[in-house]
C-alpha positions as CSV (number, residue, x, y, z in Angstrom):
1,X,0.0,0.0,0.0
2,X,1.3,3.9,-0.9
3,X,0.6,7.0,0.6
4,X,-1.7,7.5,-1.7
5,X,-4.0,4.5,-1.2
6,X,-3.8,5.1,2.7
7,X,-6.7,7.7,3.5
8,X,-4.9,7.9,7.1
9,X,-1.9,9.9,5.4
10,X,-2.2,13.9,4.9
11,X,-1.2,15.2,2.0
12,X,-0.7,18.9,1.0
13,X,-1.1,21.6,3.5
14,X,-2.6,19.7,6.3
15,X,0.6,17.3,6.1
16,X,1.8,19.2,8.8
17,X,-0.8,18.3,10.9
18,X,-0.5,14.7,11.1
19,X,2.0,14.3,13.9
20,X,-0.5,17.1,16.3
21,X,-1.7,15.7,19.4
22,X,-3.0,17.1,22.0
23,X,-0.6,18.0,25.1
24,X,-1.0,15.4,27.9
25,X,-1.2,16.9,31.6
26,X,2.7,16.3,32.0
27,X,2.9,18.7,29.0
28,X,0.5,21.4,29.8
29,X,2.3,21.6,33.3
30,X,5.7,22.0,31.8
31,X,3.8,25.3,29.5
32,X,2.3,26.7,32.6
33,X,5.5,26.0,34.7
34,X,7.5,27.8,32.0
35,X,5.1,30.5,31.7
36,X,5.3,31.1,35.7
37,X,9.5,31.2,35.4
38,X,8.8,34.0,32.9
39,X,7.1,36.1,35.5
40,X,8.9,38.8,37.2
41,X,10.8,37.7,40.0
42,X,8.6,39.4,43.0
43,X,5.8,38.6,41.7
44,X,7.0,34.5,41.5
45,X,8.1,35.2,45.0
46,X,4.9,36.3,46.1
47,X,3.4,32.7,44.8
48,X,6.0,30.9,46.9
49,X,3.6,28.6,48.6
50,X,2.2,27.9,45.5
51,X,0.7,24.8,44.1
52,X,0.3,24.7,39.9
53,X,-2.1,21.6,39.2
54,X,-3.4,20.4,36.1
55,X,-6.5,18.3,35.3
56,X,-8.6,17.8,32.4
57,X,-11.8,19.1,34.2
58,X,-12.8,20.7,37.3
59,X,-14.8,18.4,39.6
60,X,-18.7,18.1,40.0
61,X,-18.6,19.8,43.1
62,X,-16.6,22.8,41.8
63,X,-19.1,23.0,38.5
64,X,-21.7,23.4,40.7
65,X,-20.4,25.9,43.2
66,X,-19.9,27.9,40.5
67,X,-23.4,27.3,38.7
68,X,-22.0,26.0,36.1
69,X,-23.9,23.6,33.6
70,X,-20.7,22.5,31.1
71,X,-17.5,21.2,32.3
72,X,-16.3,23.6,29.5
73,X,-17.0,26.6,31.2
74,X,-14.0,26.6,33.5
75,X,-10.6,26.9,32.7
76,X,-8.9,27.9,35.9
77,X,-9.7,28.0,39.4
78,X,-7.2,29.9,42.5
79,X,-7.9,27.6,45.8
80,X,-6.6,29.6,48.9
81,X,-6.7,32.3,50.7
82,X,-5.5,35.6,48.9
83,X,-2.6,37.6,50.5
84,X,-5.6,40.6,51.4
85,X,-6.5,38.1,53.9
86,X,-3.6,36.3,55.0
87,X,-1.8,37.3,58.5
88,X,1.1,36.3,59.5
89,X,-0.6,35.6,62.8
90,X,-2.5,32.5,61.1
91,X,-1.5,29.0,61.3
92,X,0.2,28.0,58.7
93,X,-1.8,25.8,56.0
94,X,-1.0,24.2,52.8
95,X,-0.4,26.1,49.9
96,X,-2.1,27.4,47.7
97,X,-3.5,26.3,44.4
98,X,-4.4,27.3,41.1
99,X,-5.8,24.7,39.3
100,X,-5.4,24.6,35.1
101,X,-8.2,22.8,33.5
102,X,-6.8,21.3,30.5
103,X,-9.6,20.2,28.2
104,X,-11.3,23.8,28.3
105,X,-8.3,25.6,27.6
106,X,-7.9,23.7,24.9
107,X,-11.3,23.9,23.5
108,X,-11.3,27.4,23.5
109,X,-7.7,27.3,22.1
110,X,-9.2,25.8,19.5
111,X,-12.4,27.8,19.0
112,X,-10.2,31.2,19.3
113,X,-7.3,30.6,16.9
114,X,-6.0,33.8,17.7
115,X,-3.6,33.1,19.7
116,X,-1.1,30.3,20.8
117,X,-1.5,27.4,23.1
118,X,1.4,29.1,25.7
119,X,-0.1,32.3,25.4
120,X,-3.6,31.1,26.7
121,X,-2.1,29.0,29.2
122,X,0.3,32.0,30.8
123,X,-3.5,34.4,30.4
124,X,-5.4,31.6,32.7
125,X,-2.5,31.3,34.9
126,X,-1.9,34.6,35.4
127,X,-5.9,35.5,36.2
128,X,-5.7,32.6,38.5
129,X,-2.7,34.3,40.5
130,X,-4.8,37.6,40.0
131,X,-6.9,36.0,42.4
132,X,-3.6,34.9,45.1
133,X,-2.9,38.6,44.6
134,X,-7.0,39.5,46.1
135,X,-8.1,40.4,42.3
136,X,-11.9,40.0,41.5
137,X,-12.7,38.8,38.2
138,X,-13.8,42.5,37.8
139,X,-10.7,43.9,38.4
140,X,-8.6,41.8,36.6
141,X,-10.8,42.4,32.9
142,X,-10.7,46.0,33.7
143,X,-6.9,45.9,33.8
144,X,-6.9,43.5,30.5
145,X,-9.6,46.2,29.2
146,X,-7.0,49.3,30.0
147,X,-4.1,47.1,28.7
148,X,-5.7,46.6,25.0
């Protein structure tokens, strides 16, 4: 059998499609932890108790916490308390997390096509350590608003 006769092989243009496959968790973790060593220095030292996790989707419990209907509909999620209401007076817990959900980011990855697979990671990531910093969801699109 040729290439030709083998409906499996691309030809042309979407040739260089054929060896794609979607990152695995391992991956998308080594993205997001190179996206974090990019940050500025104080700002990664501000994370220090930091956990970065990936999963393909947030749980049941999360979805619906959140009122969410599609496990689609979330692509990050900060779990901790923000330094606004930290005191160096509390116990000390665990650390942190921000959670990166890797199934949605790459559906909308998909859907957007405007921009690359790193960059959408870092954007989650760094929303989701908006949120370590006390950031509401308001105040972070306002910044990305005054930014464009």
């Amino acid at each position: 059998m040729t290439h030709a006769d083998d409906p499996a092989v691309l030809t042309g243009s979407a040739a260089r499609f054929a060896p794609a496959c979607a990152p695995s968790g391992e991956d998308f973790l080594a993205i997001a932890e190179d996206a974090f060593a990019g940050l500025p220095e104080g700002f990664r030292t501000m994370c220090a108790n930091m956990v970065i996790q990936v999963t393909d989707f947030a749980d049941e419990e999360t979805l619906k916490h959140f009122g969410m209907e599609s496990p689609y509909e979330l692509t990050g999620l900060y779990h901790g308390v923000d330094l606004t209401h930290k005191s160096i007076a509390d116990p000390m817990g665990g650390p942190d997390h921000v959670f990166l959900y890797r199934l949605p980011i790459l559906m909308e990855w998909c859907e957007r096509g405007d921009v690359t697979l790193r960059e959408l990671i870092a954007h989650v990531l760094v929303h989701e350590i908006g949120h370590h910093f006390g950031l509401s969801d308001e105040a972070m699109h306002a910044i990305e608003d005054a930014a464009d």
